[in-house]
N, C-alpha and C positions, 0 to 999 in steps of 0.2 A: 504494500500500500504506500503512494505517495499521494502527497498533497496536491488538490487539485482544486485549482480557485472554483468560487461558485459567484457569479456575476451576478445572480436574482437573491442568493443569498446575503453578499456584500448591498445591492440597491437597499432590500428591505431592513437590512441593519442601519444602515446609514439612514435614512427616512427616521426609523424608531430615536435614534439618537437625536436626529437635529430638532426632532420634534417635542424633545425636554428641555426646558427653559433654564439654561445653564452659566449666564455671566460670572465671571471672575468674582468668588465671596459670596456666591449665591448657587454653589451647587451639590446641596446633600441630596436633591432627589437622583438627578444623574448618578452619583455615584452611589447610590441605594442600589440601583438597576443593575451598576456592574459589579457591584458584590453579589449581588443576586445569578449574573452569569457565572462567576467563577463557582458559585457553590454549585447552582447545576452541573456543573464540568468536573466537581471535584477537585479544584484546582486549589491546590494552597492560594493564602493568599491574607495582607495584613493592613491594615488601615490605619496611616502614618497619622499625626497630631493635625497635621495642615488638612487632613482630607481627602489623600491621595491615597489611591488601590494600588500594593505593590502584589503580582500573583508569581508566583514564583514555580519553574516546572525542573525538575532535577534531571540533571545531563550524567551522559557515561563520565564523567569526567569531574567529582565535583568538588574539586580542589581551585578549579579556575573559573570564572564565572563570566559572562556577558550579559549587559542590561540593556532593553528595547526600551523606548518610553513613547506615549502620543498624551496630547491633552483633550480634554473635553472641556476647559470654563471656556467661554466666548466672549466675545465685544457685549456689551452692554452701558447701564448707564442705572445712573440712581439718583433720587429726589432730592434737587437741589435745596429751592424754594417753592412754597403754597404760591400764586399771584394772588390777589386782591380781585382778580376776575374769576378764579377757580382753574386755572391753566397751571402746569408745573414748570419749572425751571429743570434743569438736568446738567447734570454732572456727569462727563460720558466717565467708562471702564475700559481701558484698554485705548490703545491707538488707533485713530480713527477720527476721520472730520465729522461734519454735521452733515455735507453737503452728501455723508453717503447713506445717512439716514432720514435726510428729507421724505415724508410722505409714507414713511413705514409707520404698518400698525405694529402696535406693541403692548404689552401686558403688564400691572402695575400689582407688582407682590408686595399686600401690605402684613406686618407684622402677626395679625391676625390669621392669615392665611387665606384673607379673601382677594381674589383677585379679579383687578377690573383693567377693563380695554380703553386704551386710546390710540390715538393716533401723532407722531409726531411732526408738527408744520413748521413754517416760518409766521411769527407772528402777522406780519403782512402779506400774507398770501392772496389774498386775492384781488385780482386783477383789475377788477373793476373796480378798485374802491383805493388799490394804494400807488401810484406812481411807480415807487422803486422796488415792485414784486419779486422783479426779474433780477435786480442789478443789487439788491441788500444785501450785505454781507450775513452769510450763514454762522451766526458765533452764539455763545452761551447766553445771550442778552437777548437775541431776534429769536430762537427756536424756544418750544415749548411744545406740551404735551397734551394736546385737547381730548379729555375726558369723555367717556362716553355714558356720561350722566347726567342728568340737568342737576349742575352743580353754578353756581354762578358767586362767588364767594368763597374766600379759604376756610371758614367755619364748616361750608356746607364738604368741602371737598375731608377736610379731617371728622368729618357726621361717616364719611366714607371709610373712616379706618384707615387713611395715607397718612404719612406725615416723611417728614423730611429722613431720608437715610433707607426709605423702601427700596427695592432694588425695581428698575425695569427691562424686561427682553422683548427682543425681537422678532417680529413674527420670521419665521426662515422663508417659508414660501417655497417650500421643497418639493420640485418639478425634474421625473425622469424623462429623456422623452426617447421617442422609438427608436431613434437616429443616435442613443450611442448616450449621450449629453444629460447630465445631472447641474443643475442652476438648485443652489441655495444658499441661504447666509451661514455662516457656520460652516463651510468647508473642511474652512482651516479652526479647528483640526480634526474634526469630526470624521472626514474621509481617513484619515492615518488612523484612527481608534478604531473603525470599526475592522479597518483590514489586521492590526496589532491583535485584536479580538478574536477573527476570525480563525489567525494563526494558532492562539489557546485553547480554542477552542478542539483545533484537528489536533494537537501536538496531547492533549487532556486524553485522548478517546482513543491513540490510533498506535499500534505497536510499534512505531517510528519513531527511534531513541535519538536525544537531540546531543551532542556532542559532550557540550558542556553546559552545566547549570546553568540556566538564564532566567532573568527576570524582567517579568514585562509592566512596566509601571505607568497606570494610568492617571496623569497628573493634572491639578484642578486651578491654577493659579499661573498657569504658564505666559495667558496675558498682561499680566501684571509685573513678570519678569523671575518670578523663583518659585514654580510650579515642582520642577526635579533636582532641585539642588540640595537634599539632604535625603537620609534613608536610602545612601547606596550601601548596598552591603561591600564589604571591606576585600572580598578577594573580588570586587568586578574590577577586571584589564580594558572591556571596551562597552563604550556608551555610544548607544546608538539614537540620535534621534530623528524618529519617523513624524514628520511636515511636511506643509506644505511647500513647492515650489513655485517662485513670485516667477510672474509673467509678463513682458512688458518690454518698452523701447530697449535695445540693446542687449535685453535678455537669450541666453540661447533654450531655454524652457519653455516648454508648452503643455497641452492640455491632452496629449498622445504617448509621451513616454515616462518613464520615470525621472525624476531630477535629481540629481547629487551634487549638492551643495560644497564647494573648493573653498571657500570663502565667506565670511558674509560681516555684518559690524562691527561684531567681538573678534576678528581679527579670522586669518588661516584655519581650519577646521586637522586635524593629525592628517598629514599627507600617507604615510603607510597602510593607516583604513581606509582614506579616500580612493588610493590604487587599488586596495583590496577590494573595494565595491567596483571602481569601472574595470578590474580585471575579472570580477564574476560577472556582470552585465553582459562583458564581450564574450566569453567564454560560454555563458549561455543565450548567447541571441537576444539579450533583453534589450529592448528599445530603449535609450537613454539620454542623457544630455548633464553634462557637464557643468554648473552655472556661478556665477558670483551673487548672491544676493546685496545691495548698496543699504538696503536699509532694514535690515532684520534683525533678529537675536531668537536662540532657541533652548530649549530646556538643557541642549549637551553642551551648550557655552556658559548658561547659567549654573550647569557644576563646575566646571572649570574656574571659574571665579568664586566658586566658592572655598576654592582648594581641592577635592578630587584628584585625585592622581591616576587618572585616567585616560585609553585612547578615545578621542571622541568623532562622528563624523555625524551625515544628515543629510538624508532622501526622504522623498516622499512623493505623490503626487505632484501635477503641476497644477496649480489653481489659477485661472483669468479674475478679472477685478478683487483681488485679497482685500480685506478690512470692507469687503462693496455685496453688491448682491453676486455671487463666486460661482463659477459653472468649473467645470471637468468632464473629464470624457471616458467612459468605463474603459476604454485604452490605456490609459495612466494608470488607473486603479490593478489592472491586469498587470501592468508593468511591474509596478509599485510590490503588488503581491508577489510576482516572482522574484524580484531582488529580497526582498523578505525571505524567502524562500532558502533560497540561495545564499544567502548571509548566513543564516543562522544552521544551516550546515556545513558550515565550512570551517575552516583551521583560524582560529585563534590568529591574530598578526604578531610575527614574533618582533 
C-alpha cells in the first residue's frame, strides 16, 4: 500500500475547514475539530499552552525526528469601537488592508456566544449621496461594520451582547469549480492543513512505516507571527513548513505546481533541505517552482528566531491574491501532496 492522494477527499476537507471561523486568538472550535480527527485516527497527539495540536506518529527510527507544521488561525479583525450610530470600528488581525475586505460579510462572536452578521463597508459608500465613494481612502476611521440588526445607537448595539474586544471573521465564500479551481478566503493556510491532515491520516491507518519519528503540528497563531515557535520536541533535525506560495509580478509561482520557498523576509531558508526538496520534486516528476517570497514570514523562520537549532525549509501550494479572496488549483494541491509524500520518506539531510 502507498499513498494515494484523494482530490474529492482533500476538496471536502478543505471546504469543512474554511468553513470554521478561525482568526488569530479566536480559534478553540477549529482546533476542537482536529483533536477530534487525531483521536478518530488514533493518533497520539498533545495540546500545547498556546492552543496548538502537536500529533505525533513514531518512525523506524526514533532517535531522530522531523516536524511538518500548517496553521489554521486566519486574517481577521476584532471590535474596535461601538459608533454613536450602532456601526463598529475594527481593529484588523493579521496582515492585511481594508481595501481587501471591503464588502465582505462577516460574523461578530460576542463573548456570550451569540453571534450576529454584518457586513463590512466604507463608511461613504454610496454613490449617490457621497462625492469621494470611489476615491476615500480605505483606513480604520472610513471602514466599519454594519450590523444586521436594527440597532441605531451603541447602547442598542451592546443590548446585543458586543462590546469592544469580540472577535470578527470572515465569510470565506468557498467555491470549487469543475474546471480544476478552488476560490476562498483562508487558503492560506487552510489548503496546507488539510493536505498535512490528510497525510495523518493515511500514515495512522496504513502498514507504511515512516522512516523517522515525525510530528505534525497544527499551529493557531501563525498570523500573528509565533504560531510554531515553541513545543519542538528536542531531537527534531528538520522543520518543515507546509504554506502557502505568494503569487505575483516577478514571482516564478503559480497556482499549478508546488512552491519551494529559497528565500523569503527572515532571510535564506537551510539550503541542504531546500536541495533536498527540489532534488525529490525532480526525481519524482513533481511539478515545481523555485520562488523568493519579498514579503513573508513562516512558522519555520518563527522557530528559528526563536533559537531552534534546526534545518528548516517551506513549500506548499501556490495561492493567487494571499491576505484577498485566494483561489488555487487542485494541481498544486496534487503537487503539494506529492512532495509531502516524498519528503517524509526520504533520508534525513545529513
Amino acid at each position: 500500500m502507498t499513498y494515494q492522494w484523494d482530490s474529492k477527499e482533500t476538496i471536502k476537507l478543505l471546504g469543512d475547514l474554511t468553513s470554521i471561523p478561525s482568526p488569530s486568538g479566536y480559534t478553540m472550535e477549529i482546533m476542537e475539530s482536529i483533536r477530534k480527527m487525531m483521536d478518530s485516527w488514533n493518533v497520539e497527539h498533545i495540546t500545547t499552552n498556546k492552543g496548538g495540536v502537536i500529533a505525533t506518529i513514531k518512525g523506524e527510527n526514533d532517535e531522530r525526528h522531523r516536524l511538518l507544521t500548517a496553521h489554521v488561525d486566519t486574517l481577521g479583525a476584532m471590535v474596535k469601537e461601538i459608533k454613536p450610530s450602532g456601526r463598529l470600528k475594527l481593529s484588523l488581525v493579521g496582515g492585511f488592508t481594508f481595501n481587501a475586505i471591503e464588502g465582505e460579510n462577516c460574523l461578530i462572536h460576542t463573548a456570550s456566544g451569540k453571534v450576529v452578521s454584518g457586513t463590512i463597508v466604507l463608511h461613504q459608500t454610496t454613490v449617490h449621496v457621497y462625492k469621494d465613494a470611489g476615491t476615500a481612502a480605505r483606513t480604520a476611521d472610513s471602514m466599519e461594520v454594519r450590523i444586521d440588526e436594527k440597532v441605531f445607537s451603541a447602547d442598542a448595539v451592546r443590548e446585543l451582547g458586543i462590546e469592544v474586544g469580540d472577535f470578527i471573521s470572515f465569510d470565506p465564500r468557498f467555491t470549487a469549480t469543475d474546471s480544476g479551481y478552488i476560490k476562498s478566503r483562508h487558503l492560506d493556510d487552510k489548503a496546507s492543513t488539510a493536505l498535512l491532515l490528510q497525510l495523518v491520516k493515511y500514515f495512522s491507518g496504513s502498514s507504511e512505516k515512516l522512516p523517522y519519528t515525525t510530528h505534525f503540528y497544527i499551529s493557531n497563531n501563525e498570523e500573528i507571527g509565533f504560531g510554531g515557535n515553541s513545543n519542538i520536541p528536542l531531537q527534531t533535525e528538520e522543520y518543515i513548513a507546509v504554506d502557502m506560495g505568494a503569487i505575483g509580478d516577478g514571482q516564478e509561482s503559480d497556482e499549478y505546481t508546488v512552491s519551494i520557498c529559497a528565500k523569503d523576509s527572515s532571510g535564506p531558508y537551510h539550503y541542504g533541505l531546500t536541495r533536498h526538496l527540489v532534488d525529490l520534486a525532480k526525481a519524482n516528476a513533481i511539478a515545481h517552482k523555485v520562488d523568493i517570497y519579498p514579503y513573508y514570514g513562516s512558522d519555520a523562520s518563527a522557530a528559528i528566531r526563536a533559537g531552534y537549532d534546526v534545518k528548516h525549509a517551506l513549500f506548499g501550494p501556490g495561492i493567487e491574491a494571499s491576505h484577498s479572496y485566494e483561489r488555487t488549483h487542485t494541481d498544486s494541491l496534487k503537487a503539494s501532496a506529492a512532495l509531502l509524500y516524498a519528503y517524509v520518506m526520504s533520508p534525513l539531510v545529513s
